[in-house]
N, C-alpha and C positions, 0 to 999 in steps of 0.2 A: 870485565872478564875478557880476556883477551886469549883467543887459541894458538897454541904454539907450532902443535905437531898437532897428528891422529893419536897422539894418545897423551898431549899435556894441555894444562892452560895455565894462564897467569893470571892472577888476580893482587892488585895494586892498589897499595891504601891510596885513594888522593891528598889524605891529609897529612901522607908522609909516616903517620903509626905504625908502631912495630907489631908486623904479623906472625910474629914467633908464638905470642899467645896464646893467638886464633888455632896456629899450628901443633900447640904442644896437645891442647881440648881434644881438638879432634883425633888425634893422634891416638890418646888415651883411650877415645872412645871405640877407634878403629880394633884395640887391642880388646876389648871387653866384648867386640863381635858386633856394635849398633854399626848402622848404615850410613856411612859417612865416604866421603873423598877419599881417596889416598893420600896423603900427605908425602912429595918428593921435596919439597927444600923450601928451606922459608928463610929468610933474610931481612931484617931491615920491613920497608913496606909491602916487599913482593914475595907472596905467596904462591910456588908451582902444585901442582896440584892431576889426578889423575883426569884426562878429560872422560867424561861421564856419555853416553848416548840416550837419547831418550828426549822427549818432551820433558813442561812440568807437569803437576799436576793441574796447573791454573789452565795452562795450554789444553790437557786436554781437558778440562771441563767446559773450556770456550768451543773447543771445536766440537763438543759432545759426543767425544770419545770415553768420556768418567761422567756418570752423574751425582747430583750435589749429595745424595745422603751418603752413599759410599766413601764420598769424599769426607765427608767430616767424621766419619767414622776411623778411617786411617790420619787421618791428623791425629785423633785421640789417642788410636795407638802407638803411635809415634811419641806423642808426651808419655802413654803409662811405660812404654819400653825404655826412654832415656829416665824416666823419674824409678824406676826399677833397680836400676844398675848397682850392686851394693860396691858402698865406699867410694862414689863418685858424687853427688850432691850440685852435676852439673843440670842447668836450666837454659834452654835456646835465648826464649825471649823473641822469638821474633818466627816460631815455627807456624807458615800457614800455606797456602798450595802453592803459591810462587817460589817457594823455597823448599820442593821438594820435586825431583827427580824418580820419571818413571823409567827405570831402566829394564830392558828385557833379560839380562842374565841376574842383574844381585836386586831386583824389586826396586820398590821404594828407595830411593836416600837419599838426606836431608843435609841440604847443602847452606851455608852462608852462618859460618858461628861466630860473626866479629862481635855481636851484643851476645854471646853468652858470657855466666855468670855462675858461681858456685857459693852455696852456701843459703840460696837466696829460696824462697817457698814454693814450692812446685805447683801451687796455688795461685803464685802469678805468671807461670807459663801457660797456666791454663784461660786463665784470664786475658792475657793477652793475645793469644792466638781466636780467643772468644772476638773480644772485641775488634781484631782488626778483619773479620769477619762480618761483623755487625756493622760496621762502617761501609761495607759494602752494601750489605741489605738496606738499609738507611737511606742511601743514595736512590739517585737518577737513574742509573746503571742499567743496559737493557739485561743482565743477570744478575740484577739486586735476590730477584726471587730465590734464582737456585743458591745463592750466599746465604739467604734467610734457613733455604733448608737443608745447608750444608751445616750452617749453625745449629740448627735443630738437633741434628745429629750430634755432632759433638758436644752438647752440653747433657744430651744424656747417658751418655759413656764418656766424660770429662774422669780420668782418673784422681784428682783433687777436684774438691769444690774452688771455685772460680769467686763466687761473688764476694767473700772476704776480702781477697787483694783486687777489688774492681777500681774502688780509688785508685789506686795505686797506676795497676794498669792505663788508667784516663790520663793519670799524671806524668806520662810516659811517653804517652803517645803524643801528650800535649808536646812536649817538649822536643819530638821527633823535626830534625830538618828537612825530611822528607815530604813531609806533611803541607797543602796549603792551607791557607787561611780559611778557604771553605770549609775543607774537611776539618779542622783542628773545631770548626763551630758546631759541627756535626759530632762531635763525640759524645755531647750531652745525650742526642738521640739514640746513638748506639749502644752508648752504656743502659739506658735504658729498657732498649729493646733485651740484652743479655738479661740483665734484671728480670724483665719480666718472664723471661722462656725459663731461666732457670727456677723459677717460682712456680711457674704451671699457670699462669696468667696469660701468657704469652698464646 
């Protein structure tokens, strides 16, 4: 993401893919009233976009500005508000504090929609915003804990059940190239760990 002006940025596929997609989603979603970008021009791989002010929300939980139940609590609202939306059947896929914008005039809004997807179970948005949460608590992390109970949070106000599409989400995240090798061996644990909080084991 690259800033243009005080009030654009640019955001550039590296892999050269067309951001119209990205564009037309949010766009949509802008129009139905959810918390998204402004959408100024999209082209080819580069996406302009309204620049946003604000921390994320990962920022502020690092700097313990946000603490972690609150925080998984607006995650969750953030899925039951986009899985709400009638005649949209859009899914993020990838909504969790780093990809959410705390702004002081429009609140919350949830930025980064190149893995959304439509049509797909709002059961795996929940799931994976689960899990790449649990990957956190799983870890080394000196904020594993507040990930553990920001997860807490969100899996008890998760507006679909999660642990149906949990395969699914593992099989996902495997395949993420963002992902390293350590972490991708850590998802067994993670998955895990959602398993059991969403059972009451946890």
């Amino acid at each position: 993401m690259h800033a243009l002006d005080g009030a654009r940025v640019l955001r550039r596929y590296r892999d050269g893919g067309d951001a119209t997609r990205e564009a037309a989603v949010m766009s949509r979603l802008a129009n139905r009233g959810y918390p998204v970008p402004a959408v100024l021009h999209a082209e080819g791989p580069d996406l302009v976009m309204e620049r946003l002010t604000g921390p994320s929300l990962l920022d502020a939980l690092l700097s313990g500005a946000y603490e972690p139940e609150p925080a998984g609590g607006l995650i969750a609202d953030l899925l039951a508000r986009l899985h709400a939306l009638p005649g949209e059947g859009v899914v993020h896929l990838d909504l969790h504090p780093g990809n959410v914008i705390l702004t002081a005039d429009r609140g919350p809004v949830v930025i980064d929609w190149q893995t959304a997807e439509e049509g797909v179970p709002p059961g795996l948005d929940c799931a994976l915003s689960a899990l790449i949460l649990a990957e956190v608590a799983v870890s080394p992390a000196p904020y594993a804990e507040g990930a553990h109970a920001a997860l807490t949070t969100l899996l008890s106000h998760a507006p679909s059940p999660p642990l149906p599409h949990l395969p699914e989400a593992r099989t996902r995240r495997a395949t993420d190239p963002n992902l390293t090798a350590t972490e991708v061996a850590a998802l067994g644990a993670a998955a895990a760990l959602v398993e059991s909080l969403a059972t009451g084991r946890g």
